[in-house]
N, C-alpha and C positions, 0 to 999 in steps of 0.2 A: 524659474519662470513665474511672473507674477499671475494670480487670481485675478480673474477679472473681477468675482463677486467681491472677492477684500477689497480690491481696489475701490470699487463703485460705495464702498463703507466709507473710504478714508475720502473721495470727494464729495461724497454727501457732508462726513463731520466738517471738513475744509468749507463749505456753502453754507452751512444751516450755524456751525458755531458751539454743536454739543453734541453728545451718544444720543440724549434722549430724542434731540429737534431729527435726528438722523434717522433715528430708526423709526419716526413717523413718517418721513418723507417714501422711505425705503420700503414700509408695510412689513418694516420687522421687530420682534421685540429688541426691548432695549441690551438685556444679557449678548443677545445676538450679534447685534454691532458691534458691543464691545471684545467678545472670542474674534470676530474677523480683525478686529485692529490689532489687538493683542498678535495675534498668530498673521500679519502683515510684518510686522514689527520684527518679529521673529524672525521669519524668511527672510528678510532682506538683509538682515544684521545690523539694520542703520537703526538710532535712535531718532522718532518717529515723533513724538510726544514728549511735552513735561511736564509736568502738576505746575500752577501758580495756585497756591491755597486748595479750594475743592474742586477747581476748574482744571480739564485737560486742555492742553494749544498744541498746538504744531511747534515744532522746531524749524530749523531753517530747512532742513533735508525732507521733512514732512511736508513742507509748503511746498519745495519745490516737486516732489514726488505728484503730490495732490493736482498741481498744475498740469503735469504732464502726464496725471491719470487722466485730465481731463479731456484732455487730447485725444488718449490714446481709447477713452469711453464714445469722445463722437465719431472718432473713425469708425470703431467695431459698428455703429448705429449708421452709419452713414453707410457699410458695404452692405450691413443687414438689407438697409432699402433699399440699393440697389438691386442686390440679389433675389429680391423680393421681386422688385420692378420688372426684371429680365425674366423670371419665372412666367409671371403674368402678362408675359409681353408687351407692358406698358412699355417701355422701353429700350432697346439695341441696337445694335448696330451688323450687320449681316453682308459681306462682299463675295458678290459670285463673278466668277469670270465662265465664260460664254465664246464660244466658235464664232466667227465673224456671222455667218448665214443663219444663227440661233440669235443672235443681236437682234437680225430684222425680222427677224419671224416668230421667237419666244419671246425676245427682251419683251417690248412693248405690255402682252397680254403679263408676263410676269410682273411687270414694274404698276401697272393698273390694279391687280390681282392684291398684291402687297399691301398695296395703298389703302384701299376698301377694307381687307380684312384684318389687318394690323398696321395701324397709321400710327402706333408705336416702334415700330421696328423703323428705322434706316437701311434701307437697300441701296446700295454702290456695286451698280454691274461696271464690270472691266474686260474688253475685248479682249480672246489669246487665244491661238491654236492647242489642241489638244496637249502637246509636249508640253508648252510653256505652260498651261493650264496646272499641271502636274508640279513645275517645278515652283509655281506661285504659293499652290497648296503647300510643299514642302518647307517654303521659305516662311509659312504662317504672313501671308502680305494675299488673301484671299482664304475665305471660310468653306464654299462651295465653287462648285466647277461642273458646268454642264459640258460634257465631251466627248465625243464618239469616235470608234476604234472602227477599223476594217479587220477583216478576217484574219487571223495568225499574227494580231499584233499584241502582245503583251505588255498591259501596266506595271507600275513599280507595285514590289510586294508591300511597299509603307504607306499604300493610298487602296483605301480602301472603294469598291464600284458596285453600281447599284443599275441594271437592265430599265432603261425607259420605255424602251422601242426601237422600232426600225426603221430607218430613214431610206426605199428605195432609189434606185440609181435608174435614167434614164437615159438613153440614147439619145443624143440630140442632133440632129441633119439640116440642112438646107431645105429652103421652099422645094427646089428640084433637084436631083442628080441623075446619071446618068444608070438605068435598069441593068442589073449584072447578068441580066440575060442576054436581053437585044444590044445594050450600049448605045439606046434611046433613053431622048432626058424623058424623067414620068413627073408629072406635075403632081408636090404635096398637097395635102390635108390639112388644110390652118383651120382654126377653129372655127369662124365662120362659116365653113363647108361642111361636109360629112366628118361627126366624129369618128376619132381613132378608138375602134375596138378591140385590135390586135396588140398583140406584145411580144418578144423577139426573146427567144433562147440565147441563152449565153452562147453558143454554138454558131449561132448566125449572125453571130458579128462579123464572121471571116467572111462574110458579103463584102464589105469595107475595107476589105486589109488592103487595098490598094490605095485610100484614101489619105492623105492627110489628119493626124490625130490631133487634138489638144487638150493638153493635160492642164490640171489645177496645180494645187503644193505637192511637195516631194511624196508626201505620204502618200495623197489622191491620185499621184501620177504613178507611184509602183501598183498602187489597187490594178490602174487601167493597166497598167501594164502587164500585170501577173492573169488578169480577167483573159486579156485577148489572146496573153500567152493559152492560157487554158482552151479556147479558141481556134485554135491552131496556127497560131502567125504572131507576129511582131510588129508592133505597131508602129508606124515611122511619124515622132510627133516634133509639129511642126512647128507645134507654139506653145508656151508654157508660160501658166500666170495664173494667179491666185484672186485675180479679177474676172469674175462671172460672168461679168458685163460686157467684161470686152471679149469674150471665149464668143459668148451667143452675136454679137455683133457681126466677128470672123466669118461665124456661121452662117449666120444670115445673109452674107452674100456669097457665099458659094465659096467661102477658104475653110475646108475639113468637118470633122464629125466631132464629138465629143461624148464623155458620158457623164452625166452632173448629177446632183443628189437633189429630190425632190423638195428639201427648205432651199438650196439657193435655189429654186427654178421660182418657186414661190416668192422669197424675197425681190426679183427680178427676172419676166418671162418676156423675152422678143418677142414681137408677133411674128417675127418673118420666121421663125426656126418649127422643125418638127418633135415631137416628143413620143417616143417609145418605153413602154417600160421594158425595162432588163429583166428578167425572170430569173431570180435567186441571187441578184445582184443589190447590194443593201451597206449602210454602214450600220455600227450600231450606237442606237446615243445610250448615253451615261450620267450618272451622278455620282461625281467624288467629294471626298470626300478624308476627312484624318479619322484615324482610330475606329473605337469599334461601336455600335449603337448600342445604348442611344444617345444621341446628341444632344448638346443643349438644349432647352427650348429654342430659342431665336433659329437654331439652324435646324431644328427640326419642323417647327413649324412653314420656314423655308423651304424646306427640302419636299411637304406635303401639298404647300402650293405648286412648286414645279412641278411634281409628278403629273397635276393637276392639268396644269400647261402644257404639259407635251404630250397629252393623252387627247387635247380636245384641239391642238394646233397640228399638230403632225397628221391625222389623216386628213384634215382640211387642205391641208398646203402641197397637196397630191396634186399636180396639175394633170388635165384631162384637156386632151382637142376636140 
């Protein structure tokens, strides 16, 4: 393996033309330059040098040696600055991928947050559900991953997760439906009226078990489904979509119930729908992540603004009627 320090000897004498003009360049004495050339020469087994009178030159192998030390001295300098650069977060490049409802509700304050406090960093958010989230991380095609799990579901042991908060889950109804007592419609509570200061046991969901359900993605649909089971009943759902918009729309005119999580309500709330909270009912968000901390800078400084984000968006994005 060659010396970088020999090496940086033999293109100094290759530039300057002598030991003595070298070893002024280099800040070394002159003996010095010439043990690295010497002991270059050596190590390599090529003959390096030849006297013409009391002058040392280059040979042809020396020349070309010296050229491609030269190369190989700006690269070493070039990653050094980089390396440097990335340390001090002048400059990186950082891709988080994000849950559709963390897009419109973290993305934003993240991508603003970034900007102001490392306008050296490059951030490249990318939309993925939790799984894929996972498998982006594993592919190395995504640095960070905001993501939240439901209860009893397990990550890969090769991604490592980091607790952000709790995202509650909310019961969401019709302006009106019909009282599971009398089987009279009872006119809701929209926010313009008296707020909602009640909140509903996982238990008294089976108010509902007669209703129309709609579930999100597969994942959010076994939640509901495992939730109502606990509940006492089975929930007969009627519509399934991973569009939030059109779930509370359903809603809104009187096609079934749902139960949403507190960022999409936030990303987008009907006025016509009602909103409950679910009591013990929650996902929970995450931060993954590869290996073990600490992280580079770029992703660590990342990873401390998001905390950041989701500490001061998530109770905001709480809707209340």
């Amino acid at each position: 393996m060659l010396d970088l320090t020999r090496l940086q000897a033999l293109v100094a004498f290759a530039r300057t033309g002598s030991v003595s003009a070298a070893a002024e360049e280099l800040h070394y004495s002159q003996p010095t330059v010439s043990h690295h050339l010497k002991r270059l020469e050596a190590e390599t087994g090529a003959v390096l040098f030849r006297r013409v009178g009391r002058t040392l030159v280059l040979t042809d192998e020396g020349r070309r040696l010296a050229n491609r030390g030269e190369e190989i001295l700006g690269l070493v300098a070039r990653a050094g600055s980089e390396l440097a650069s990335a340390v001090s977060l002048q400059t990186g490049h950082v891709r988080v991928a994000i849950f559709p409802s963390g897009i419109a509700t973290l993305g934003p304050r993240l991508v603003t947050e970034m900007r102001e406090r490392h306008p050296g960093l490059s951030l490249e958010v990318r939309e993925a559900e939790p799984p894929e989230a996972e498998g982006l991380l594993l592919a190395d095609q995504v640095d960070l991953a905001i993501a939240f799990t439901y209860p009893r579901e397990q990550l890969s042991d090769a991604v490592s997760s980091e607790v952000l908060g709790e995202d509650p889950l909310y019961l969401v109804t019709p302006p009106a439906r019909p009282d599971c007592a009398t089987g009279h419609s009872v006119a809701a509570r929209t926010p313009s009226h008296e707020p909602l200061g009640s909140r509903i046991a996982i238990g008294r969901l089976a108010d509902f078990a007669d209703d129309d359900w709609m579930a999100g993605c597969e994942r959010c649909r076994g939640y509901l489904v495992a939730t109502c089971e606990d509940a006492g009943f089975e929930p007969h759902v009627q519509f399934a979509s991973d569009d939030f918009v059109a779930i509370q729309a359903l809603i809104a005119v009187g096609h079934g119930v749902s139960m949403l999580p507190g960022l999409a309500l936030a990303a987008h709330r009907h006025p016509d729908v009602v909103l409950t909270p679910v009591d013990g009912a929650s996902r929970t968000l995450r931060l993954l992540s590869l290996g073990k901390p600490p992280l580079p800078p770029a992703l660590d400084a990342t990873s401390q603004v998001i905390r950041e984000v989701v500490a001061a968006v998530v109770p905001e994005a709480v809707p209340a009627d």
